[in-house]
TORDREN-914280 format. One line per field, with one value per residue: z, y, x of N, C-alpha, C in turn; residue in three letters; residue number from 1. Coordinates in Angstrom, 1 decimal. Layout:
n_pz: c(Z/...)
n_py: c(Y/...)
n_px: c(X/...)
ca_pz: c(Z/...)
ca_py: c(Y/...)
ca_px: c(X/...)
c_pz: c(Z/...)
c_py: c(Y/...)
c_px: c(X/...)
r: c(ALA/...)
k: c(NUM/...)
***
This chain:
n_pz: c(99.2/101.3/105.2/106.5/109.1/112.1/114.4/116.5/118.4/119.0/117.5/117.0/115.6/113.7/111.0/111.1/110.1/108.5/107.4/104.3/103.1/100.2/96.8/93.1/90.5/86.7/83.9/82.3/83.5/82.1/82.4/85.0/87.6/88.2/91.2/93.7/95.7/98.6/100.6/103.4/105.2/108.9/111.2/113.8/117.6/117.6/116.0/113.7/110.0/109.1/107.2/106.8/106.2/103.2/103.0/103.7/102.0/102.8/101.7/102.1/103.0/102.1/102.9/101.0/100.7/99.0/97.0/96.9/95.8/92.8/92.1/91.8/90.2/87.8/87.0/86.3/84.6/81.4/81.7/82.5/85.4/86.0/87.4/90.2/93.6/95.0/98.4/100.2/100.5/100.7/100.2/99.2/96.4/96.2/93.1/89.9/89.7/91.7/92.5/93.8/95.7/95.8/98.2/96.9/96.0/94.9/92.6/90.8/90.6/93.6/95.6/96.0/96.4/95.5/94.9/93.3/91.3/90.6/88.8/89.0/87.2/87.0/86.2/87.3/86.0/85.9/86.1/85.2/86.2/86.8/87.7/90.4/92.2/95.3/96.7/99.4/99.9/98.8/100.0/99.4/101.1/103.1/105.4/105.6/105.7/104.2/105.6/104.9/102.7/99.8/97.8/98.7/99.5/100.9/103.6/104.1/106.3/106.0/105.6/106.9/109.7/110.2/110.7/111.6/111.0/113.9/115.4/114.4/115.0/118.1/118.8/117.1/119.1/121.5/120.6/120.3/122.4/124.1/122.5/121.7/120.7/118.0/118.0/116.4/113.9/112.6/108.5/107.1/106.8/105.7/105.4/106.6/108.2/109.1/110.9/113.4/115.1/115.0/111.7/111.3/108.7/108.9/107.6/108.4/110.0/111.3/114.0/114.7/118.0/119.4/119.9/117.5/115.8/113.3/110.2/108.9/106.6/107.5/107.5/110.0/111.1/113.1/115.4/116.9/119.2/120.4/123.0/122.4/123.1/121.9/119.3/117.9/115.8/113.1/111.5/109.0/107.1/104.5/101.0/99.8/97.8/96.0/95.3/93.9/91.5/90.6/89.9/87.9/85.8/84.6)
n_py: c(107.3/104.1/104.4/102.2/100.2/99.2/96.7/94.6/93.9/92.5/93.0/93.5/95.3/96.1/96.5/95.5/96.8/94.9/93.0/90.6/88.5/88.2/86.9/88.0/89.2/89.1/87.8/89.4/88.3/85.8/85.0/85.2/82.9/80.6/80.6/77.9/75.9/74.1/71.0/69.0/65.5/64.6/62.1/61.2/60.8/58.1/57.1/57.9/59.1/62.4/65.1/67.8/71.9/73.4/75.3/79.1/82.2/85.3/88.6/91.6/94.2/97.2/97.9/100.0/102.9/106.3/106.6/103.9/102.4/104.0/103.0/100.3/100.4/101.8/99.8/97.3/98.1/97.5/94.6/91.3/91.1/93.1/92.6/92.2/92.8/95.1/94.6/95.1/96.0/93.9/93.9/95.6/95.9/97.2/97.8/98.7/101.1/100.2/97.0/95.6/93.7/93.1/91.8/90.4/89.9/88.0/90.1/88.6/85.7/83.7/84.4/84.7/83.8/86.3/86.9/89.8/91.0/93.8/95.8/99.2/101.6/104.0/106.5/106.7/105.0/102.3/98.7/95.3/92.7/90.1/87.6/85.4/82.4/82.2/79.8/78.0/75.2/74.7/76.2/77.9/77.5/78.6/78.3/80.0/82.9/85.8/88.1/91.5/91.5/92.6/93.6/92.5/91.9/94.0/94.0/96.5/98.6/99.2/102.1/102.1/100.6/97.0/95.1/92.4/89.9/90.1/87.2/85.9/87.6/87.8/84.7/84.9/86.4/84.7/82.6/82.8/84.1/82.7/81.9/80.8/81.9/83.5/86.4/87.7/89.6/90.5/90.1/89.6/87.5/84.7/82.5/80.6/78.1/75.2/73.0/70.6/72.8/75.6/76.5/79.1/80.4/82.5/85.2/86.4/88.9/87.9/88.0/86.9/85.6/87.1/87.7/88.7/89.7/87.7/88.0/87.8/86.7/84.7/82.1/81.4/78.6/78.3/76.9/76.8/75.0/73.7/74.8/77.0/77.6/78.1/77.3/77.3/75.7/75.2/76.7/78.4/79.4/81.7/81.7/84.2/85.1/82.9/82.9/85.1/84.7/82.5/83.9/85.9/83.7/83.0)
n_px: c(105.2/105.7/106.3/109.4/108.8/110.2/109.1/108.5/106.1/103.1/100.3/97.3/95.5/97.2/99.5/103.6/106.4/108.6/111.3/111.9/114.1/114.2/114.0/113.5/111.4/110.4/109.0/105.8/103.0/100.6/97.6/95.4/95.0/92.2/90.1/90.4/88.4/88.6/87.6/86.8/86.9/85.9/86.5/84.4/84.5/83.3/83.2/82.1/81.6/81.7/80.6/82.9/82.1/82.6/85.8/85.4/85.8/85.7/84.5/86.6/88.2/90.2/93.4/94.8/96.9/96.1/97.9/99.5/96.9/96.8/99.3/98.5/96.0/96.9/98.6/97.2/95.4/93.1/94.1/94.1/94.2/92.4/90.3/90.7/91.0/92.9/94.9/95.8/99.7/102.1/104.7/107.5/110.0/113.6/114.3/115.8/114.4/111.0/109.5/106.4/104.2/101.0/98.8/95.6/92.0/89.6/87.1/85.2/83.1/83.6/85.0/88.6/92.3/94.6/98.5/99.3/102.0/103.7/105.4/107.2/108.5/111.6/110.4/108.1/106.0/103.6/103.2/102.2/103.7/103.0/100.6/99.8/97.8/97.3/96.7/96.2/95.3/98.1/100.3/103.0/106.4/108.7/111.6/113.4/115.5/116.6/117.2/118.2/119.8/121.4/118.4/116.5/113.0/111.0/108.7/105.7/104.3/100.5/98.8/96.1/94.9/94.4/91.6/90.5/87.3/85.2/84.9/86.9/89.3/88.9/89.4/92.3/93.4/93.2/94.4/97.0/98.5/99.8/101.9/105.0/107.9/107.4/106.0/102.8/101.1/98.1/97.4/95.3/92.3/92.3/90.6/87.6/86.7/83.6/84.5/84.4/84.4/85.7/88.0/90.2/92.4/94.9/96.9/100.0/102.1/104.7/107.5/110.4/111.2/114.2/117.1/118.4/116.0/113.8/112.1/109.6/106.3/103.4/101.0/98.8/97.1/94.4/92.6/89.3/87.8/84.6/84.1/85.1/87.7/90.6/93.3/96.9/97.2/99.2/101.9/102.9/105.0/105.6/107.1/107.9/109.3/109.1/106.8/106.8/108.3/106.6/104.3/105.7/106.7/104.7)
ca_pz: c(99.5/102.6/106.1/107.0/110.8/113.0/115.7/117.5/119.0/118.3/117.2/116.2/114.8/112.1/110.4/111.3/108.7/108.1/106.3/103.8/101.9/98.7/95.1/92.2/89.0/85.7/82.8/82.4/83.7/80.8/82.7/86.2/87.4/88.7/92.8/94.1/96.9/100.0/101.3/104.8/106.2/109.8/111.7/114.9/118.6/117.9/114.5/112.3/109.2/109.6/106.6/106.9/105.2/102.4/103.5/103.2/101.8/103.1/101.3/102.5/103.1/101.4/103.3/100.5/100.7/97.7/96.1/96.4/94.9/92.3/91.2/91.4/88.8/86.6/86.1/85.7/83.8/80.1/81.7/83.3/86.6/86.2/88.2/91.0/94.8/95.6/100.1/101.0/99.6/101.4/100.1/98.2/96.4/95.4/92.2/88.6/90.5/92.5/92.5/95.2/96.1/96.2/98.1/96.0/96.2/93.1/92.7/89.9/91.1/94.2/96.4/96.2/97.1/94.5/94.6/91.9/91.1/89.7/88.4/88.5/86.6/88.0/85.5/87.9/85.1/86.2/84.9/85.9/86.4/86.8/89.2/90.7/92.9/96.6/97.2/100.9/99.4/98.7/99.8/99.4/102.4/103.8/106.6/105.5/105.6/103.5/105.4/105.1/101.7/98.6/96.8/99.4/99.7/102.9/103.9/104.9/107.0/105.7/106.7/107.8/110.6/110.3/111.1/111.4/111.8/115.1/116.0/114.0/116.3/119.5/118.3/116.9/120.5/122.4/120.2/119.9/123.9/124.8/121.6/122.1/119.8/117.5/117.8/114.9/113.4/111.6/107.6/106.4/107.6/104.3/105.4/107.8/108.0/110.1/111.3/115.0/115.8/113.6/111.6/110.7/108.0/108.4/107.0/109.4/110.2/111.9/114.1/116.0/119.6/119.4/120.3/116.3/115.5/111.8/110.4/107.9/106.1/108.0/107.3/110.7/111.2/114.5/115.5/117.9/119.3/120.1/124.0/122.3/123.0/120.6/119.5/116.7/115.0/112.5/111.6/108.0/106.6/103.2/100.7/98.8/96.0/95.1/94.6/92.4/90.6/89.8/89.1/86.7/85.1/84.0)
ca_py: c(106.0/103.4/104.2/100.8/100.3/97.7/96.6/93.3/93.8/91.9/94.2/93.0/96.5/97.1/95.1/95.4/97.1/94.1/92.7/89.2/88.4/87.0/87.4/87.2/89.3/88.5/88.6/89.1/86.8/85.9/84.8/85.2/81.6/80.5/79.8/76.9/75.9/73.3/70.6/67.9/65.0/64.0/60.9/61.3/60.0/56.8/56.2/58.2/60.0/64.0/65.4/69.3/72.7/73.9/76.6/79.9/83.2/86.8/90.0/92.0/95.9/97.6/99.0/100.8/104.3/106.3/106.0/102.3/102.1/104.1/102.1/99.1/100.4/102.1/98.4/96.3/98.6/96.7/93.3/89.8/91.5/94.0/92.5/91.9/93.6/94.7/94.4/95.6/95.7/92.3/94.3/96.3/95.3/98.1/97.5/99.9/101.2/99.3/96.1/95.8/92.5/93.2/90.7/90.5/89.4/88.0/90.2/88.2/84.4/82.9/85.3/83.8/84.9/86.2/87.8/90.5/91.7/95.6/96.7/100.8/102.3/105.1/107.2/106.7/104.4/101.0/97.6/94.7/91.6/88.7/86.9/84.1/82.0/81.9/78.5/77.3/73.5/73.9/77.2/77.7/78.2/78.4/78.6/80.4/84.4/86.7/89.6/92.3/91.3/93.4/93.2/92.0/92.3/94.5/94.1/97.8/98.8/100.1/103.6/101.8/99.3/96.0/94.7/91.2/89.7/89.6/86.0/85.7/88.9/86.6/83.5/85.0/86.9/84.1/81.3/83.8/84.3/81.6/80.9/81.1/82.3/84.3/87.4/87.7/90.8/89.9/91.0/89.3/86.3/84.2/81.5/79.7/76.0/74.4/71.5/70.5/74.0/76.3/76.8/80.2/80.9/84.4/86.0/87.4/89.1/87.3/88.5/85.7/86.5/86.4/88.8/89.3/89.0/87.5/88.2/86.8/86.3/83.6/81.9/80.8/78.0/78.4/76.0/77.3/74.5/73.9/75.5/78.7/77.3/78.6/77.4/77.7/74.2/75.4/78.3/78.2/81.0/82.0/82.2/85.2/84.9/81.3/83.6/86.5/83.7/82.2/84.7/86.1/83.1/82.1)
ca_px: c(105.9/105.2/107.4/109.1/109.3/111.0/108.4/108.2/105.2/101.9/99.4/95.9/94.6/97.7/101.2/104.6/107.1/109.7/112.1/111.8/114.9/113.3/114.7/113.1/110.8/110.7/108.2/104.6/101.9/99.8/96.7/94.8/94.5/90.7/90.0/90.1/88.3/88.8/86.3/87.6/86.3/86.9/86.2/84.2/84.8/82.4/84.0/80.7/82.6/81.5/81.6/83.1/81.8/83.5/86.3/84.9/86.2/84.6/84.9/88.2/88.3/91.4/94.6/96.2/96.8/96.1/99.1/99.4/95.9/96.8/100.3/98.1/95.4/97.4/98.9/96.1/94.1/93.1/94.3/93.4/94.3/91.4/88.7/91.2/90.9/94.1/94.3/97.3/101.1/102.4/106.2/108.4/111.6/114.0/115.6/116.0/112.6/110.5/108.7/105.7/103.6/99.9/97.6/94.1/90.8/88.9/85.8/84.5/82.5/84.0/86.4/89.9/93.7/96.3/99.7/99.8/103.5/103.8/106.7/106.6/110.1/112.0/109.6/106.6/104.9/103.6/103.2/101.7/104.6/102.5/99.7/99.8/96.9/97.8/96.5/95.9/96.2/99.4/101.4/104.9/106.9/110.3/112.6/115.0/115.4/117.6/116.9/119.3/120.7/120.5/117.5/115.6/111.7/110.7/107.0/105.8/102.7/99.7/98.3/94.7/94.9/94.0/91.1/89.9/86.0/85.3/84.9/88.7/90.2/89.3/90.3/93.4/94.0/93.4/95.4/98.7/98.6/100.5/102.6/106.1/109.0/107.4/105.2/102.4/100.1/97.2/97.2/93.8/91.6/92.0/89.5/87.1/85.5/83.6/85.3/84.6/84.5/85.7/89.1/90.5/93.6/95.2/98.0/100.2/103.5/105.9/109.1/111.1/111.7/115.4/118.4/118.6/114.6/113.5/110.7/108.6/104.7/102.8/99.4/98.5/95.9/93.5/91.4/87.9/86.6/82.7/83.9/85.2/89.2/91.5/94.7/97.4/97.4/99.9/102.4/104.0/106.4/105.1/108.2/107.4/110.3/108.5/105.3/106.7/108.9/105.7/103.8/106.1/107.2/103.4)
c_pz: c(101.0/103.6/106.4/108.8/110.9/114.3/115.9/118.3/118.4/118.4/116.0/115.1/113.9/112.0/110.7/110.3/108.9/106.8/105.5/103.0/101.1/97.5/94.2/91.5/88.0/84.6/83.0/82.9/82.7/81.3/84.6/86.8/88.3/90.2/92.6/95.8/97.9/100.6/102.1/105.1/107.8/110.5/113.7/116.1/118.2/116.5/113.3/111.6/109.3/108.4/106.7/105.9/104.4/103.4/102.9/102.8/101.6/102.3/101.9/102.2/102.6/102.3/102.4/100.4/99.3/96.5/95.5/95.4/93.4/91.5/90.2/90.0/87.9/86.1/85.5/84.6/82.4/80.5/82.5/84.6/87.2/87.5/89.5/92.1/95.4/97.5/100.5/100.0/100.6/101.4/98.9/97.9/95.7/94.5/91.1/89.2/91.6/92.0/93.3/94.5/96.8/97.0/97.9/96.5/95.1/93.5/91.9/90.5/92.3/94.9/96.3/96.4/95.9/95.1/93.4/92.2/89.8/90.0/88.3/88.5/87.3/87.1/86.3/87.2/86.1/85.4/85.6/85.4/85.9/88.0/89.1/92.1/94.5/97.2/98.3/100.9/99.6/98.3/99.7/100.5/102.2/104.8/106.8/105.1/105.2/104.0/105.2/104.0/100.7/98.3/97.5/99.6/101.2/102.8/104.9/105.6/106.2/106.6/107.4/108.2/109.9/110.8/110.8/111.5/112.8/116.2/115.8/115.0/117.2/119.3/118.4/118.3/121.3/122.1/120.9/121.8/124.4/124.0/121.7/120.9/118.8/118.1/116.3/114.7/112.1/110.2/107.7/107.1/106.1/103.9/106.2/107.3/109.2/110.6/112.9/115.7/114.7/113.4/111.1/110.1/108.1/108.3/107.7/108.9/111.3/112.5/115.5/116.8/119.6/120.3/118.8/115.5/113.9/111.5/109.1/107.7/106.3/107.4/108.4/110.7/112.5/114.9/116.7/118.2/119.9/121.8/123.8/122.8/121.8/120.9/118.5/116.6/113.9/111.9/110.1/107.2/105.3/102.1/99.2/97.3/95.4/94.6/93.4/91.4/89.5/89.2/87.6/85.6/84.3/82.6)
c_py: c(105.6/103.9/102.6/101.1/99.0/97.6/95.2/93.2/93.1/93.4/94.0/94.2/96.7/95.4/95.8/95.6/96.1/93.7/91.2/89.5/87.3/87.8/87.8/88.0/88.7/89.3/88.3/88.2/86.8/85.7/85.0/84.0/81.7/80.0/78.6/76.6/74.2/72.7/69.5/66.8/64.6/62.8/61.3/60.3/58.4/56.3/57.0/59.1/61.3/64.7/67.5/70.2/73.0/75.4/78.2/81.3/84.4/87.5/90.5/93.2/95.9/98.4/99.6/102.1/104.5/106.2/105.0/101.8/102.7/103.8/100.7/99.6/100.9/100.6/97.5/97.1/97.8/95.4/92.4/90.1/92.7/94.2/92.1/93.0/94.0/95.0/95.1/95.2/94.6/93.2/94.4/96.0/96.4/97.4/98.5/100.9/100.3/98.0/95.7/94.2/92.9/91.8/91.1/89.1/89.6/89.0/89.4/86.9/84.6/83.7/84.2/84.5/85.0/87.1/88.5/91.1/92.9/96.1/97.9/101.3/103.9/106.6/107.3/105.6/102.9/100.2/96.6/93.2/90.8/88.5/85.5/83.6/82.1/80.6/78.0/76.3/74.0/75.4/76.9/78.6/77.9/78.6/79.4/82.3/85.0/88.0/90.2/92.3/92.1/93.0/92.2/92.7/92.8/94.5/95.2/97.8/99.9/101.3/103.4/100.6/98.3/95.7/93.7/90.8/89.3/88.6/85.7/86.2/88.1/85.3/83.6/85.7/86.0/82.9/82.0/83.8/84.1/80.9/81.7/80.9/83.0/85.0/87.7/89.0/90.2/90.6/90.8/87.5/85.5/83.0/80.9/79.0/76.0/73.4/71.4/71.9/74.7/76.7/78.0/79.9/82.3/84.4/86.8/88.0/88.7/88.1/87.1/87.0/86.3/88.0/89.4/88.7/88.4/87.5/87.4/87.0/85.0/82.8/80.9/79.9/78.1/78.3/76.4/76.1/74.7/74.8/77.2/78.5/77.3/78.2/77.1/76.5/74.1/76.8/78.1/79.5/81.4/82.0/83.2/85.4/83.8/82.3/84.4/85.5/83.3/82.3/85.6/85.3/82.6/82.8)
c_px: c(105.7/106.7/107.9/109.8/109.7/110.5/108.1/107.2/103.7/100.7/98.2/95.0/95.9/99.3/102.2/105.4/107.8/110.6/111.9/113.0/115.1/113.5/113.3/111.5/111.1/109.8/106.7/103.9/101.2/98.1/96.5/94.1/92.9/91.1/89.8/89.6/88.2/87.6/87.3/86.2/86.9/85.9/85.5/84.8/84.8/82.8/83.0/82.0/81.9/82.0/81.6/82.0/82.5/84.6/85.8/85.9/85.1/85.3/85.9/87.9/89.9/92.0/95.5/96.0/96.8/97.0/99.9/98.7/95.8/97.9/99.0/96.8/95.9/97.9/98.1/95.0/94.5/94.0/94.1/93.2/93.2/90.3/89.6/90.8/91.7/93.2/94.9/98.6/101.9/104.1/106.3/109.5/112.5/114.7/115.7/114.6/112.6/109.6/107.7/104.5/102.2/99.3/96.2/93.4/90.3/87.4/84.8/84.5/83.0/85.3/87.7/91.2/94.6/97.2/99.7/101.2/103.2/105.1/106.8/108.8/110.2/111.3/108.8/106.1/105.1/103.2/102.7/103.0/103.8/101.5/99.7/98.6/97.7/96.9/96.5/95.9/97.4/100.1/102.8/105.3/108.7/110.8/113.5/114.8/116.6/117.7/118.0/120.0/120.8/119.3/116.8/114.2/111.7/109.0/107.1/104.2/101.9/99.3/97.4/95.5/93.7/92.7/90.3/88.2/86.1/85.0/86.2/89.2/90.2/89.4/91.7/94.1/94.0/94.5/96.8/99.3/99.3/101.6/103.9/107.1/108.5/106.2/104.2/101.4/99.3/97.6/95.8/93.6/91.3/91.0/88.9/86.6/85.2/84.0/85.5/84.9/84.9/87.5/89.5/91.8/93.8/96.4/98.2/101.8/103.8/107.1/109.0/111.4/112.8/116.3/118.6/117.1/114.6/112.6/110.3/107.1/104.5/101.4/99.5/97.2/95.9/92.3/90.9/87.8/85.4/82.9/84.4/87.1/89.9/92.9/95.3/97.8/98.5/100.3/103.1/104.0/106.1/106.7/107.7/108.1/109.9/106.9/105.6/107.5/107.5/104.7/104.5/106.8/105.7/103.1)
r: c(UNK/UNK/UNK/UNK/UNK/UNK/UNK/UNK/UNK/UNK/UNK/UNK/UNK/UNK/UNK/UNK/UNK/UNK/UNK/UNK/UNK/UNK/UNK/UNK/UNK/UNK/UNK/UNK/UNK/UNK/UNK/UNK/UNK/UNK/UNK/UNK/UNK/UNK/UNK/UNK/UNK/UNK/UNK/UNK/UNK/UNK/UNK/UNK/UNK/UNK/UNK/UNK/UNK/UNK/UNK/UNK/UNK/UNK/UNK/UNK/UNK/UNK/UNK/UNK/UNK/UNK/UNK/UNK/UNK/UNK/UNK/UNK/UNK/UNK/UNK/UNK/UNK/UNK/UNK/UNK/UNK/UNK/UNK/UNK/UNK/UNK/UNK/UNK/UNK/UNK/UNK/UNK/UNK/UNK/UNK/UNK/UNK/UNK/UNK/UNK/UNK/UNK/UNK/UNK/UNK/UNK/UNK/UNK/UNK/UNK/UNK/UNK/UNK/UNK/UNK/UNK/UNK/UNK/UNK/UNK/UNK/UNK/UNK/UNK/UNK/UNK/UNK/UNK/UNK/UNK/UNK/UNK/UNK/UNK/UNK/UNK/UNK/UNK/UNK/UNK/UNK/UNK/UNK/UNK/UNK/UNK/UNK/UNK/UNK/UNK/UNK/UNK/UNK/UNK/UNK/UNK/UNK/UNK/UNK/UNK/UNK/UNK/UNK/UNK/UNK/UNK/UNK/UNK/UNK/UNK/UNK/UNK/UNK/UNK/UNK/UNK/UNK/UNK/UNK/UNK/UNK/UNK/UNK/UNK/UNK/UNK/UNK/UNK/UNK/UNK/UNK/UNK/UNK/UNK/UNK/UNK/UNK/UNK/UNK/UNK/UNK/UNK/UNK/UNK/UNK/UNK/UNK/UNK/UNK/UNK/UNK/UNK/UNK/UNK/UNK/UNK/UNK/UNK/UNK/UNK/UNK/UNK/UNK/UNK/UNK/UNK/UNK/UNK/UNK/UNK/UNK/UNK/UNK/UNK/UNK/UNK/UNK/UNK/UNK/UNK/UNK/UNK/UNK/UNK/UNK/UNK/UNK/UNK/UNK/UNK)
k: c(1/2/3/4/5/6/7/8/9/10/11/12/13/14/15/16/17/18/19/20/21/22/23/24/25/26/27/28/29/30/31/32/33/34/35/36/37/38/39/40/41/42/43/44/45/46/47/48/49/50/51/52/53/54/55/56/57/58/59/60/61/62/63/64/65/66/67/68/69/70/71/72/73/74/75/76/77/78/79/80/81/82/83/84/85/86/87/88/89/90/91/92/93/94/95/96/97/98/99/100/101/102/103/104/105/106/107/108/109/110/111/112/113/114/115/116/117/118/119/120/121/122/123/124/125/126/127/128/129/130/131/132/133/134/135/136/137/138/139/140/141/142/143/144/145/146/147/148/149/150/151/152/153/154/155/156/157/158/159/160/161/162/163/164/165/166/167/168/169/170/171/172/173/174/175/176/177/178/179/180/181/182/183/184/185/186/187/188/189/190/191/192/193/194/195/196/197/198/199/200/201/202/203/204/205/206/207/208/209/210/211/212/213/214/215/216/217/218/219/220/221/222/223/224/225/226/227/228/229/230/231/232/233/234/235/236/237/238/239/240/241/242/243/244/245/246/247/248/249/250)
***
């Protein structure tokens, strides 16, 4: 089983053990929905329209220790979730057992982002909940944090550090530099475009800078432009009980 720590520190090489307080299993997923992927236009200085590259998705190295990697295949084995990559465990939720929150990578066509949910009973045996797409159109966020409550999700740190591609890493070191009230740790770099320089999506952990910090799962946007200036265009809070909800309600 994962240690969870309590670190407010930004830390580009690993994740931050925290707390999310987000409800919510259920029943099976019946299907593994298909990627979708993201095309922009933007409007130049002189008025010409520009039209963008598609947003891209790179291959992704695995932080689960063996034990993770072997909840997550005992569940998916003989089902839709097969050809999946798990990355990392995003969090664990104690309840009759545990419930744990993979983030995956399609191996099959067109790399894309899911949430798988694995249920593993106080037997050892696991099960596969449900998957659901993680969508970059149109994630689900919130404001709002349960930490501390029963039956709250804790997002734990993997045993391997993090590690971003390295045009992302300095992007993401130079945007974060200067951003004030939260602290972030990369998980995964979930996408780049070209667009007037280049856009990155990563999946981070979050802790407010407070006297009583909060933490949270991010997908920062961090726009390069063409002089190599980086900076965080947008911060939104992932709501992880709208993921396992929706993965196990499909």
């Amino acid at each position: 089983m994962m240690k969870t720590q309590r670190v407010s520190t930004i830390m580009v090489s690993g994740m931050l053990a925290l707390t999310l307080g987000i409800y919510g299993c259920g029943t099976a997923a019946s299907s593994v929905p298909s990627p979708e992927s993201a095309s922009a236009e933007s409007t130049s200085a002189g008025g010409a329209t520009e039209t963008t590259e598609s947003s891209e998705t790179t291959a992704t190295p695995s932080y689960l220790t063996n034990e993770e990697q072997r909840i997550f295949d005992e569940a998916v084995t003989n089902t839709e979730a097969e050809d999946l990559k798990p990355i990392a465990v995003l969090a664990t939720q104690v309840v009759a057992g545990a419930n744990y929150a993979f983030l995956c990578q399609s191996e099959v066509g067109s790399p894309a982002w899911h949430i798988a949910i694995v249920y593993r009973n106080t037997e050892g045996e696991s099960r596969l909940s449900g998957v659901t797409n993680l969508d970059l159109n149109a994630l689900q966020t919130s404001n709002e944090s349960g930490e501390g409550l029963v039956g709250a999700w804790e997002v734990s740190s993997p045993a391997k550090a993090t590690a971003l591609p390295q045009e992302a890493a300095a992007a993401f070191s130079d945007a974060i530099a200067n951003y004030e009230g939260v602290e972030f740790s990369p998980v995964a770099m979930l996408s780049s475009q070209a667009i007037s320089g280049v856009d990155y999506r990563i999946l981070c952990v979050g802790t407010t800078i407070s006297s009583r910090p909060v933490h949270g799962l991010y997908v920062l946007t961090i726009h390069q432009d063409a002089n190599g200036i980086s900076e965080v265009t947008s911060a939104d809070q992932l709501d992880l009980g709208a993921y396992a909800t929706m993965a196990t309600t499909r």
